[in-house]
N, C-alpha and C positions, 0 to 999 in steps of 0.2 A: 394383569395388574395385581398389585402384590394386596391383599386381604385380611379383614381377622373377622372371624366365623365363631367365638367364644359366647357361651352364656355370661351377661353380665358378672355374674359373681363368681366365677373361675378368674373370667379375665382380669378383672379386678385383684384376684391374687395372684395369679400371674404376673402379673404389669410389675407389682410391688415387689415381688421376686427376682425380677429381672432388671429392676431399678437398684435394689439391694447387690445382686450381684455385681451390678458394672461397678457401684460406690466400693466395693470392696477389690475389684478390676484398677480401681484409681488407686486405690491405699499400697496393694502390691508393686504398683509401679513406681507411688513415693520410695515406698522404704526401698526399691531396687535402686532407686535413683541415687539415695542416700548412703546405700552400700559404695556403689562406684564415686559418690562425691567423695567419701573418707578413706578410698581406693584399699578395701575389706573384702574386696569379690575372690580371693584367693584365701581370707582367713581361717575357711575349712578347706583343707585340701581333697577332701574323699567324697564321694555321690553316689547312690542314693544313699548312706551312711551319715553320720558325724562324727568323726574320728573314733571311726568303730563300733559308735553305738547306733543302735534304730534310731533314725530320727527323731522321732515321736516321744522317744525315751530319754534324749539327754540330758543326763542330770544339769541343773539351775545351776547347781553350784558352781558350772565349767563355763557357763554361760561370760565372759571376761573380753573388754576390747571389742576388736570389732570381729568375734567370734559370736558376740548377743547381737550385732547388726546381720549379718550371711546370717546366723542360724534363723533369725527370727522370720529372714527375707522368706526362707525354704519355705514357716512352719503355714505362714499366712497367704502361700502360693501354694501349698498344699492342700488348705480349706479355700480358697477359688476352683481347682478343680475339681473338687466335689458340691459345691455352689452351682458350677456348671453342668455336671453329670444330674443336676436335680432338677436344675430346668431343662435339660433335654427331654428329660422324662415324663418330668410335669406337663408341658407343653405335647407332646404325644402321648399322653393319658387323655387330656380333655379335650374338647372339640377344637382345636385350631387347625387352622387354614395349612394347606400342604408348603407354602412358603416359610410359614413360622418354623415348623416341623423342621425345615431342610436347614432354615437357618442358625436350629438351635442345635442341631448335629454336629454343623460345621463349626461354631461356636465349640461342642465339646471338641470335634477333632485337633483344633487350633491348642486349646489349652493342655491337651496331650504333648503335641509338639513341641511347645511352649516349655514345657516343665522339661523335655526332652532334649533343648539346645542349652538349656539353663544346664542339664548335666554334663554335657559336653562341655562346655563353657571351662567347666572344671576339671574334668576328666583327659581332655587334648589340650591343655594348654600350654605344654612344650612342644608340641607337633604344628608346624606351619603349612596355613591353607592359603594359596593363591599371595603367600610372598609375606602374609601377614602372623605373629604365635595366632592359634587354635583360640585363646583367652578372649581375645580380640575380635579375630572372625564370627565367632560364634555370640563373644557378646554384643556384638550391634544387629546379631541376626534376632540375637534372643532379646534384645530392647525395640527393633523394629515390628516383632510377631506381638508383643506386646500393644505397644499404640494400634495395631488394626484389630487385636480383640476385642481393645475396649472400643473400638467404633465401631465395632459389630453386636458386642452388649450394648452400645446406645442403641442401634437400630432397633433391634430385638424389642428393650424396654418401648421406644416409639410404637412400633405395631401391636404389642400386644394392650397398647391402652385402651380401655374398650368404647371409647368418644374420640380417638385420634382425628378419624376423619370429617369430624363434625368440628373439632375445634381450630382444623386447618385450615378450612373455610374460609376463616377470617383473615387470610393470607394471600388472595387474590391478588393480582399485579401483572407486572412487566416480568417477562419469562428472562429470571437470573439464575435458574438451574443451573447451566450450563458455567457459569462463572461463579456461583460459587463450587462447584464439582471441580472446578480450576485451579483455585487455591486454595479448597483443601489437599490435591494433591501437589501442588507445591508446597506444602506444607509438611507433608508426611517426606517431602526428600529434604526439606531443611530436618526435620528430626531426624532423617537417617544419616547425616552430615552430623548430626549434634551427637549423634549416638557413636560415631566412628571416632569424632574425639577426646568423648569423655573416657570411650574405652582404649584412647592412648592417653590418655593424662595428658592433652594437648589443649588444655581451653585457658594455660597461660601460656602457650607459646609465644602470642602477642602481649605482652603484660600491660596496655595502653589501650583507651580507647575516649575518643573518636578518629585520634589518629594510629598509624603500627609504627612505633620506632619514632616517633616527631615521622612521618612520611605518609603519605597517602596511601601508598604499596610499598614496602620494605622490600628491598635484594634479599636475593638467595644465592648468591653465589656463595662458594666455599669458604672464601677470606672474611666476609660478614658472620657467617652462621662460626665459623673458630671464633674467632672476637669476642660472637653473643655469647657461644655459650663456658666461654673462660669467665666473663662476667655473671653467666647467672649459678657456676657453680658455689656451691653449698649457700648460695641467697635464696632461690626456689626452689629448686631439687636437683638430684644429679642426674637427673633426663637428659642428654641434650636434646636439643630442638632441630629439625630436620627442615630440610627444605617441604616437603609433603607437609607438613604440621602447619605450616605455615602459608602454603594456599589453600588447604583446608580451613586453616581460620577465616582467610580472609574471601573464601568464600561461605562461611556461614555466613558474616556481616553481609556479605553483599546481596545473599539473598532472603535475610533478616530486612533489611531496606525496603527492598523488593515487596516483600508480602506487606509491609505498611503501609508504601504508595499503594500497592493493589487494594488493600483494604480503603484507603480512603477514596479511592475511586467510584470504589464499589458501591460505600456509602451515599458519595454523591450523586449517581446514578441514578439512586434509588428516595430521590425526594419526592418522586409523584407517586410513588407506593401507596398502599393503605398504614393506619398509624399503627397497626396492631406489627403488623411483617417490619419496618421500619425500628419498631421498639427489640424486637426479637432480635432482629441482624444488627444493630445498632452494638446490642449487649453481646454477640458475638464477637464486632468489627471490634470494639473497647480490648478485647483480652489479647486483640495482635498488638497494642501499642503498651499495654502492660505486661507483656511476654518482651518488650523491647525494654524498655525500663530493668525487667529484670535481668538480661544481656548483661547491660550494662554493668548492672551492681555485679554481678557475679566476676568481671574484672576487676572492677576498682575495688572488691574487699578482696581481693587474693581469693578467687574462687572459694569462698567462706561456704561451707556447708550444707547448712541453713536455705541461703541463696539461692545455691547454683539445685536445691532437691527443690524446691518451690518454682523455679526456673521448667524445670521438667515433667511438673505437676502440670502447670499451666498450659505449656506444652501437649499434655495429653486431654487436656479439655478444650481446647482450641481444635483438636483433628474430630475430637469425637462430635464437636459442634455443630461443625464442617457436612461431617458423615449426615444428623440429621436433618438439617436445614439442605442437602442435596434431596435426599430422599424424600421430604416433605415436598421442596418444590415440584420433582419430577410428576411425583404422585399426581400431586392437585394439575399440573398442566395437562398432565395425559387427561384423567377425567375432566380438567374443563373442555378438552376439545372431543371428547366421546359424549359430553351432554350436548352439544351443536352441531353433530354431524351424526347422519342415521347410521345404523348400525350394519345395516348393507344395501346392497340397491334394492330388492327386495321392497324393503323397510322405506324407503325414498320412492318405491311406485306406489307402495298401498297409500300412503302421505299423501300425495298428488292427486290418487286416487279419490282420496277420500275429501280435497278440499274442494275438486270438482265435480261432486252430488254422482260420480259411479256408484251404483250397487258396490257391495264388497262380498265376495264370494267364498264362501266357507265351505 
């Protein structure tokens, strides 16, 4: 069972470090978000560079369009990895538990990675992987590697609190681990759905919602998508829209729907709970029907900006929620059932032993 072994006042800077780190884990993923909403993911074309200069060095003055959005995305996913490299280290400097240690490894190895499909992204974007440009593959690999680091900085921040398991106590109940472990992993494939088509520029391919086209389901046959997309040239963009774009959308929505009934199921499930867990998962279940809300808007204002980056935000705080509300449940189940059952049989003879007046033998 996973532990934290810290002196009060390490872990207490720790915690606070690792909380700092994920908040700045969220800010990277806005402004990445923000990048792809104002579709800028190509306005540097060079990596590890910026058109030829060090990174670190580019002069302000060039900073122009959505060359200040990509460059600033690099500069502030730069200081994450080294945010990370410090709690690895921190974290194996002080007394923590060999869990923390491993996890805050993996943590740096992730954000290695991370920064690594980010340059690809760039780097291969005329070369096609598995049917799809290089820009594409990599960019929903490099927004999917994203959402599970920062539910791995929540985790992280979770254990190294140094009262965690004293304050989750108050979370006793009916074992929902397992459902909520469920939707957040239905979760992270609607983001990996949301990520595939933001990096096609596909989230007007429907431009309508609650219905696609006046229809429940829109055709894709050939003669409909010529039609559509004579109509949406130079009104939307000169994308045309594919058959693929279009059950792609229409299955985000559908399993956008999905995780809302689940969420409200869930909720309702969970009325004999205590009020503390009830108030926590409540404030979780709320961010699935305002992550739907915000669906919405991001159609009816023409995928606005703004929106569709707030959209994506929420998005990553809703998985990372997920992550710790599994972890908390598991935890507290495991040890409520290791405080009610002995520890081996052993431990269940001497018990017996001792309640039936035997000597006990040393």
């Amino acid at each position: 069972m996973i532990s934290v072994e810290l002196q009060p006042r390490a872990s207490r800077g720790l915690h606070l470090f690792a909380v700092f780190t994920g908040l700045w884990a969220l800010m990277v993923i806005s402004i990445g978000g923000l990048v792809t909403s104002k579709g800028v993911g190509m306005a540097v074309p060079d990596w590890p560079t910026t058109y030829g200069y060090n990174m670190f060095f580019f002069p302000i003055r060039l900073w122009d369009g959505g060359i200040f959005h990509e460059h600033l995305h690099r500069l502030v996913a730069s200081g994450l990895g080294l945010l990370t490299l410090i709690l690895a280290a921190w974290a194996s400097f002080v007394r923590s538990s060999r869990s923390i240690r491993i996890l805050v490894w993996v943590a740096a190895a992730l954000v290695i990675v991370q920064g690594v499909l980010g340059g690809k992204r760039v780097l291969l974007n005329g070369i096609d992987f598995l049917g799809m440009p290089g820009s594409i593959f990599f960019g929903v690999l490099h927004a999917t590697t994203a959402q599970l680091f920062l539910g791995l900085l929540a985790v992280i921040a979770l254990l190294t609190h140094p009262r965690w398991r004293a304050e989750l106590r108050q979370l006793p109940g009916a074992r929902r681990g397992g459902w909520v472990a469920a939707l957040t992993a239905l979760t992270l494939l609607q983001l990996m759905i949301a990520a595939t088509m933001r990096h096609q520029h596909a989230g007007l391919a429907i431009p309508d919602f609650p219905l696609a086209y006046q229809r429940f389901y829109p055709p894709t046959d050939q003669t409909f998508l010529d039609g559509l997309n004579q109509r949406r040239l130079g009104v939307v963009d000169d994308a045309p829209v594919t058959a693929f774009q279009i059950h792609l959308q229409m299955m985000h929505r559908f399993v956008g729907m999905l995780l809302v009934a689940s969420a409200i199921v869930l909720w309702l499930s969970c009325r004999r709970e205590t009020k503390a867990w009830r108030r926590v998962l409540g404030g979780w279940l709320s961010l699935y029907g305002i992550q739907f809300c915000l669906g919405a808007a991001t159609i009816w204002t023409n995928k606005a900006a703004d929106i569709a980056t707030v959209h994506v935000s929420v998005g990553a705080l809703i998985l990372s929620g997920g992550a710790l509300l599994a972890v908390a449940r598991f935890s507290m189940e495991r040890q409520f059932r290791r405080a009610f059952q002995p520890c081996s049989p052993a431990d269940g003879l001497l018990k017996s032993a001792a309640e039936s007046g035997v000597p006990r033998i040393s």
